[in-house]
KENUTOR-421654 format. One line per field, with one value per residue (C-alpha): x, y, z. Coordinates in steps of 0.2 Angstrom, whole numbers, plus 5000, padded with zeros to 4 digits. Example, Ala and Ser with C-alpha at 12.3 -4.5 7.8 and 13.67 -1.06 7.14 Angstrom:
<recs>
east	c(5062_5068)
north	c(4978_4995)
up	c(5039_5036)
</recs>
This chain:
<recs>
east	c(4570_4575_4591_4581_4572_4588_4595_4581_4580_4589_4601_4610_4610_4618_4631_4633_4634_4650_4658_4658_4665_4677_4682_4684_4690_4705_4708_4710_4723_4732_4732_4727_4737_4754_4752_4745_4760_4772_4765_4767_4785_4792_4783_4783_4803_4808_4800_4803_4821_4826_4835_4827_4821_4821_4810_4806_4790_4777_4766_4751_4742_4725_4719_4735_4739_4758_4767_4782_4794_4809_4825_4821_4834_4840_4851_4858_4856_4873_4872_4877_4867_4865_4855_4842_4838_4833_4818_4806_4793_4780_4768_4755_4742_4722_4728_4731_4712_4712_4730_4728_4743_4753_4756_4766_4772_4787_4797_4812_4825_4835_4851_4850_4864_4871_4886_4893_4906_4916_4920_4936_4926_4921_4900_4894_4884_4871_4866_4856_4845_4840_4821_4822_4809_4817_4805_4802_4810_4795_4785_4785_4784_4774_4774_4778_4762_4761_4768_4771_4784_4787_4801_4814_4826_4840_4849_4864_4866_4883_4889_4902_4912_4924_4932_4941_4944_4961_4977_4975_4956_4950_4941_4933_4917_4906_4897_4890_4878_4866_4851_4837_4825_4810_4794_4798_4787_4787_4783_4794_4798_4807_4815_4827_4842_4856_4870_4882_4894_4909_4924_4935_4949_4941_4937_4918_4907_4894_4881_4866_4855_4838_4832_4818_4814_4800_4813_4829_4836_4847_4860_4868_4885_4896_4911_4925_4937_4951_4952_4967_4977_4982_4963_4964_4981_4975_4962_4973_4989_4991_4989_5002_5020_5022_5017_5007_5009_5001_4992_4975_4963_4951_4937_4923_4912_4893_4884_4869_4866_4849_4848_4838_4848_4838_4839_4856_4864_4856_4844_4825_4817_4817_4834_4843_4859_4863_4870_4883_4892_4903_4911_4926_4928_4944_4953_4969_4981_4991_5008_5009_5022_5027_5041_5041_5036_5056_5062_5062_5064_5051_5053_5041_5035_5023_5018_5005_4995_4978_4967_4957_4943_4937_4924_4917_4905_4900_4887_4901_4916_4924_4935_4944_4955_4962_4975_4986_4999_5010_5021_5037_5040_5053_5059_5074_5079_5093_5098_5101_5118_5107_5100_5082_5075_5070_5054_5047_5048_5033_5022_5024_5012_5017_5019_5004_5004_5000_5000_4990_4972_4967_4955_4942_4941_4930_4912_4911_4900_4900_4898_4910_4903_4901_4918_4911_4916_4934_4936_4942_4955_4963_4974_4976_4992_5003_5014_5028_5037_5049_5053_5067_5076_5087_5096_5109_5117_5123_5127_5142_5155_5157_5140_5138_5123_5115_5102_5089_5084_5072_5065_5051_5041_5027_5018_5001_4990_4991_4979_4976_4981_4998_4998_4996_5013_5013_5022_5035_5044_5058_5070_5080_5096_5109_5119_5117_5128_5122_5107_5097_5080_5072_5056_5048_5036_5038_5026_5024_5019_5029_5041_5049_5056_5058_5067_5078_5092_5102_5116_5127_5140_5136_5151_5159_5170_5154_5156_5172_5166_5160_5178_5187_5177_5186_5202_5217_5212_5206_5194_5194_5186_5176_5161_5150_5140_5128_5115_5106_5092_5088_5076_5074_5064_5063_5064_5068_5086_5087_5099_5089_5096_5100_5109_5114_5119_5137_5144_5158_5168_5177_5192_5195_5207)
north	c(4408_4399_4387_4372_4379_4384_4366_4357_4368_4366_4377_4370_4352_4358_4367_4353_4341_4352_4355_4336_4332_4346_4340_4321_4326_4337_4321_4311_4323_4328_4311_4297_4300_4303_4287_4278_4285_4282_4264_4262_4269_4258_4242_4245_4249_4234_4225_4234_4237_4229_4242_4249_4263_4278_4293_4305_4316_4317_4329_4335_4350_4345_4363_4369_4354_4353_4338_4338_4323_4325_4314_4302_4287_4273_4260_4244_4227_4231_4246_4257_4276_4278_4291_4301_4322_4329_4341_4337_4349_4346_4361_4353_4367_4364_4372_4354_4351_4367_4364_4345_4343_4337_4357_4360_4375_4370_4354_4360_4345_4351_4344_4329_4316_4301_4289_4282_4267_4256_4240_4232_4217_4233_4232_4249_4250_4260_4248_4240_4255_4243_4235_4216_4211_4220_4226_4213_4216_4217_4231_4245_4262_4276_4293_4302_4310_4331_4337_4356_4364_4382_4378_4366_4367_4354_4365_4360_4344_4334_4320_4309_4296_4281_4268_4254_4245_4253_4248_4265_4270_4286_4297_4313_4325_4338_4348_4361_4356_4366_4364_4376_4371_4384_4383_4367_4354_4337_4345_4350_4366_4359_4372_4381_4374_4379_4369_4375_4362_4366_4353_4355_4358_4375_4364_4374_4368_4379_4373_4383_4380_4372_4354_4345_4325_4324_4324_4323_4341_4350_4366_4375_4381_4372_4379_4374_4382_4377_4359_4350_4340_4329_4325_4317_4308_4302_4294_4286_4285_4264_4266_4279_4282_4298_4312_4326_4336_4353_4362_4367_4368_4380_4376_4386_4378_4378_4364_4357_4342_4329_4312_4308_4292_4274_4263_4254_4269_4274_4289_4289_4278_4287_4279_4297_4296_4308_4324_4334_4349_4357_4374_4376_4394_4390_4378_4385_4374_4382_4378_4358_4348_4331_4318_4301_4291_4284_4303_4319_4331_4336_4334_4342_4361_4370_4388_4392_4380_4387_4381_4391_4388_4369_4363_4345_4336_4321_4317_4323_4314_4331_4341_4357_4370_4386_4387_4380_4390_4386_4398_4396_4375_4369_4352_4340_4329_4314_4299_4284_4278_4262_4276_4279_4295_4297_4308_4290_4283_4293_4287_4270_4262_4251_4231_4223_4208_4193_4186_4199_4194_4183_4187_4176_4168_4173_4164_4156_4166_4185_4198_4212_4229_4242_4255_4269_4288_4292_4307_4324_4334_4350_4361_4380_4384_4378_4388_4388_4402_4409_4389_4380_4365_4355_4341_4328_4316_4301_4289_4299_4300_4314_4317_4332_4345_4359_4371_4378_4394_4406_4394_4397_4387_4389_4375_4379_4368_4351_4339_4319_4323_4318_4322_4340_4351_4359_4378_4377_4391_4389_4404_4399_4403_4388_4389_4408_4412_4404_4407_4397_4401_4387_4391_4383_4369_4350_4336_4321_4308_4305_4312_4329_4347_4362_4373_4389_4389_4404_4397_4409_4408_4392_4382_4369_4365_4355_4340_4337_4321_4315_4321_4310_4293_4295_4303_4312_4331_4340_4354_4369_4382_4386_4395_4390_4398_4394_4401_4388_4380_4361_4350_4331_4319_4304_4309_4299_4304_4317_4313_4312_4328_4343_4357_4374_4390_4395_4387_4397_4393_4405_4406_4388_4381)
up	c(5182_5196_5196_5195_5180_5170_5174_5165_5149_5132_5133_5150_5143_5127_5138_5149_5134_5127_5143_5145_5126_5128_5147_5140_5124_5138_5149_5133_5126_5143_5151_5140_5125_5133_5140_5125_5115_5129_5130_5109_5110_5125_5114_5095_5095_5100_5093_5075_5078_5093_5103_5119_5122_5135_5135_5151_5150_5135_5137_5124_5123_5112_5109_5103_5094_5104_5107_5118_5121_5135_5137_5122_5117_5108_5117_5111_5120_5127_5137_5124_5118_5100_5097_5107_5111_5125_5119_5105_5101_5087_5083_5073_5060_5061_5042_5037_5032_5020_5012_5009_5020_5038_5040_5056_5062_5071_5075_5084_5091_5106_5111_5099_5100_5087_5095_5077_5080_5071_5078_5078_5065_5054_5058_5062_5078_5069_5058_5073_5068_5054_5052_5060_5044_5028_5016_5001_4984_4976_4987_4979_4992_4984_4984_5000_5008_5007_5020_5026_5038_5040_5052_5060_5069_5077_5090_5101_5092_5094_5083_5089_5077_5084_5072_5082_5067_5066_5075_5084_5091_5078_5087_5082_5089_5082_5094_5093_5077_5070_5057_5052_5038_5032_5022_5016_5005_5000_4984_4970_4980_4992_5008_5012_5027_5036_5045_5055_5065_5073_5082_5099_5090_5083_5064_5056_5043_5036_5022_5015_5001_4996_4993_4989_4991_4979_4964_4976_4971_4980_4977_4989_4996_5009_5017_5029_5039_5048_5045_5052_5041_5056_5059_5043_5044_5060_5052_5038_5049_5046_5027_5027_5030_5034_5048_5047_5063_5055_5042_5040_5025_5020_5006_5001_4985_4977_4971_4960_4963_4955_4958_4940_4936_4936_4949_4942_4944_4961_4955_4953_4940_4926_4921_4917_4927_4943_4940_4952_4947_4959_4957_4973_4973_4983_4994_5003_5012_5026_5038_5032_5037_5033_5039_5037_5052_5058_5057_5067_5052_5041_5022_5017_5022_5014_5021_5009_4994_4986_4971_4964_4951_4954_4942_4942_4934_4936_4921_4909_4918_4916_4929_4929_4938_4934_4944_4959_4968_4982_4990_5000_5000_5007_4999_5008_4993_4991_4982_4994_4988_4982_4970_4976_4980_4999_4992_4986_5003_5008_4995_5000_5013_5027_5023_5024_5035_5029_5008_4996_4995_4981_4968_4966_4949_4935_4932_4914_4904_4916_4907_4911_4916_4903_4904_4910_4899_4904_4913_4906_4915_4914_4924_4916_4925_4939_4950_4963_4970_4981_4985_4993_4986_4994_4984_4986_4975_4991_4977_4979_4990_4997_4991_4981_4987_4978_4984_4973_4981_4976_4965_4953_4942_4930_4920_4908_4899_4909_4904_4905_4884_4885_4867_4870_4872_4891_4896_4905_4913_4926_4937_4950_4959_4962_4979_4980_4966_4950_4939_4930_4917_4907_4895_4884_4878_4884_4876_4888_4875_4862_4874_4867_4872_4865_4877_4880_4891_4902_4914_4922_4937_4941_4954_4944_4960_4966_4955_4961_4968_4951_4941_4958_4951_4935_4934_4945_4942_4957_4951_4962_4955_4937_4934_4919_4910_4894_4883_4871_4864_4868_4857_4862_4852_4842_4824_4808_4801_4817_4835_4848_4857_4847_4856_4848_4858_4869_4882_4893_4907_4920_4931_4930_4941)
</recs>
């Protein structure tokens, strides 16, 4: 058959008529719709959120079902980037017909960016972000449509956070962030993720787990390593009046978490309150130091802090903790000659400026909110060891100093149930020679003791300052020494303070 032959038979203008569907159904996808979605970008964001933005190449592969968007970002009317990435690649499934879903492959985000600030009025910059025409009260969004990815990835992501609404600019980066989500749903099955972010100063996050949108579930584990106390009281320097030079902290927890409360109490509609329980396998505290701000010496040292066995949960209003140990504090105590202790100064904030604000005054007829459950708290046991106290009397004068050193202390059964008696077990040296072990039980309300005493060899010359206020003796030395029981309380036909056990006193002089 010649070539003129073939060209006029059926076979050739079914070919040709495929070759030109599949060629213009090419252009369309490799030329046309880049610029159609390039064109839609530049116009629709504006006008729906009104920042600008920026975005390099788009280029779409129609027979792979591959969309890929470079240098992508949001700016705001003033200059300033607050969001964007510099690789996006979508990998859409033709399996989306069969599993009655947006099935994709892959989406995987490269180098993604968010600029979080704070200004000085207290706005957030992201907020911009927000829809110009907010969705009215009374629209009601439904379901979210099935979608299907096997995997995405967020690679090389940095996160940036600047608060100018304090008297000095916070400033803090996370960079390198990391997210991986797999064979995720919309469904009840939910994915699998992994975040992994890590700081300049060498601060890590790590969180792992599975959550699902469609109910909002998730459980998990999260951890943190190295955190730097200082990063935080730089953050809260104006509200405090103290320093935090070091220390770092280290927490590693699980979760379960379900938002099933109504829409009062910011949960799904089915009006059953959220539910998080948290279980912190450990937090550990290491090399703090504190000083108040007007002094060069720290008051505060503590080498080593770790709590063990956290359990929260917020449905019950109930929290617990097995135990909390610190090791090695070092304490620089006083009374101020005006009688207050210095330790108090650090608790209290700087003066605010101005008159306190005013509250504003009732409406007739509101309804207060209904008291929430009071929380339940317990703490099984509380210990300090191998501590170092140093405490002075300046009300005084000379002032008298002692120095607790190894000190040990041991306290079981605190709870918010001030009615409950607590443990109470002390052993600790005074000024190197002395000894001094307390034990026993103590009941915080109605206040009440039960307790064992052993003093030995402790220095009476020390409270000669005291004896000076009084009289015209001049104690030089005496060691005293006693072995009792004590039991304080407020009982009908009973003192207050009963005592009963030996006293002794040694080469007094």
């Amino acid at each position: 058959m010649s070539v003129l032959g073939f060209l006029k038979t059926k076979t050739f203008r079914v070919t040709a008529i495929v070759a030109a569907l599949v060629g213009a159904y090419a252009l369309a996808g490799f030329v046309v719709a880049p610029k159609l979605v390039r064109s839609a970008l530049l116009k629709d964001i504006p006008e729906t959120i009104g920042v600008t933005p920026a975005v390099g190449d788009i280029r779409i592969n129609p027979f792979l079902f591959q969309v890929t968007v470079d240098k992508f970002s949001l700016t705001t009317p003033g200059g300033e980037k607050l969001l964007g990435f510099d690789r996006l690649f979508i990998d859409f499934e033709l399996s989306s017909i069969w599993h009655w879903a947006y099935s994709f492959a892959a989406i995987d985000i490269t180098s993604p960016f968010v600029n979080a600030a704070v200004a000085k009025d207290g706005s957030l910059n992201l907020m911009q972000l927000r829809p110009k025409t907010p969705a009215k009260p009374d629209e009601k969004s439904g379901p979210l449509p099935a979608i299907r990815i096997a995997s995405f990835k967020v690679s090389r992501g940095a996160m940036s956070y600047e608060d100018h609404s304090q008297p000095d600019v916070f400033a803090e980066r996370l960079e390198p962030v990391n997210f991986e989500l797999r064979d995720f749903t919309t469904g009840a099955e939910g994915g699998q993720f992994n975040l992994t972010a890590a700081s300049k100063l060498g601060e890590h996050i790590e969180w792992h787990g599975h959550v699902s949108v469609q109910p909002i579930e998730s459980d998990g584990e999260f951890r943190i390593d190295g955190l730097l106390a200082h990063t935080l009281w730089e953050y809260l320097e104006d509200k405090l009046n103290f320093v935090v030079n070091s220390g770092a902290i280290d927490l590693a927890a699980t979760y379960k978490f379900s938002a099933n409360g109504g829409p009062a109490k910011g949960g799904a509609p089915d009006g059953r309150p959220a539910i998080l329980q948290v279980d912190v396998s450990k937090v550990a505290l290491t090399d703090l130091t504190v000083r108040p701000k007007d002094s060069q010496t720290d008051w505060i040292a503590v080498p080593a802090l770790a709590v063990t066995g956290t359990t929260v949960d917020l449905a019950a209003h109930r929290a617990h903790v097995d135990l909390v140990s610190i090791t090695g504090i070092r304490l620089l105590t006083w009374l101020e000659p005006d009688g207050s202790f210095n330790l108090m100064k650090l608790t209290q904030g700087p003066s605010p400026a101005g008159p306190p604000p005013v509250a504003p005054p009732a409406q007739p007829g509101a309804s207060a909110a209904p008291a929430a459950a009071p929380w339940q708290f317990d703490l099984r046991q509380f210990e300090i060891h191998d501590a170092t106290l140093s405490a002075e009397d300046r009300t005084v004068h000379p002032g008298v100093k002692a120095v607790l050193a190894p000190f040990s202390l041991q306290v079981k059964g605190v709870s918010q149930d001030l009615s409950k008696p607590v443990s109470v077990t002390l052993d600790t040296r005074i000024d190197g020679n002395g000894l001094l072990a307390i034990n026993g039980e103590v009941t915080p309300q109605p206040a009440m003791a039960d307790l064992s005493m052993k003093l030995s060899g402790c220095a009476l010359a020390a409270i000669q300052p005291y004896i000076a206020q009084h009289t015209e003796m001049t104690l030089l030395d005496g060691r005293l020494g006693a072995e009792a029981k004590l039991h304080y309380g407020a009982q009908k036909n009973t003192p207050t303070l009963q005592f009963s056990g030996n006293i002794n006193i040694e080469k007094l002089h």
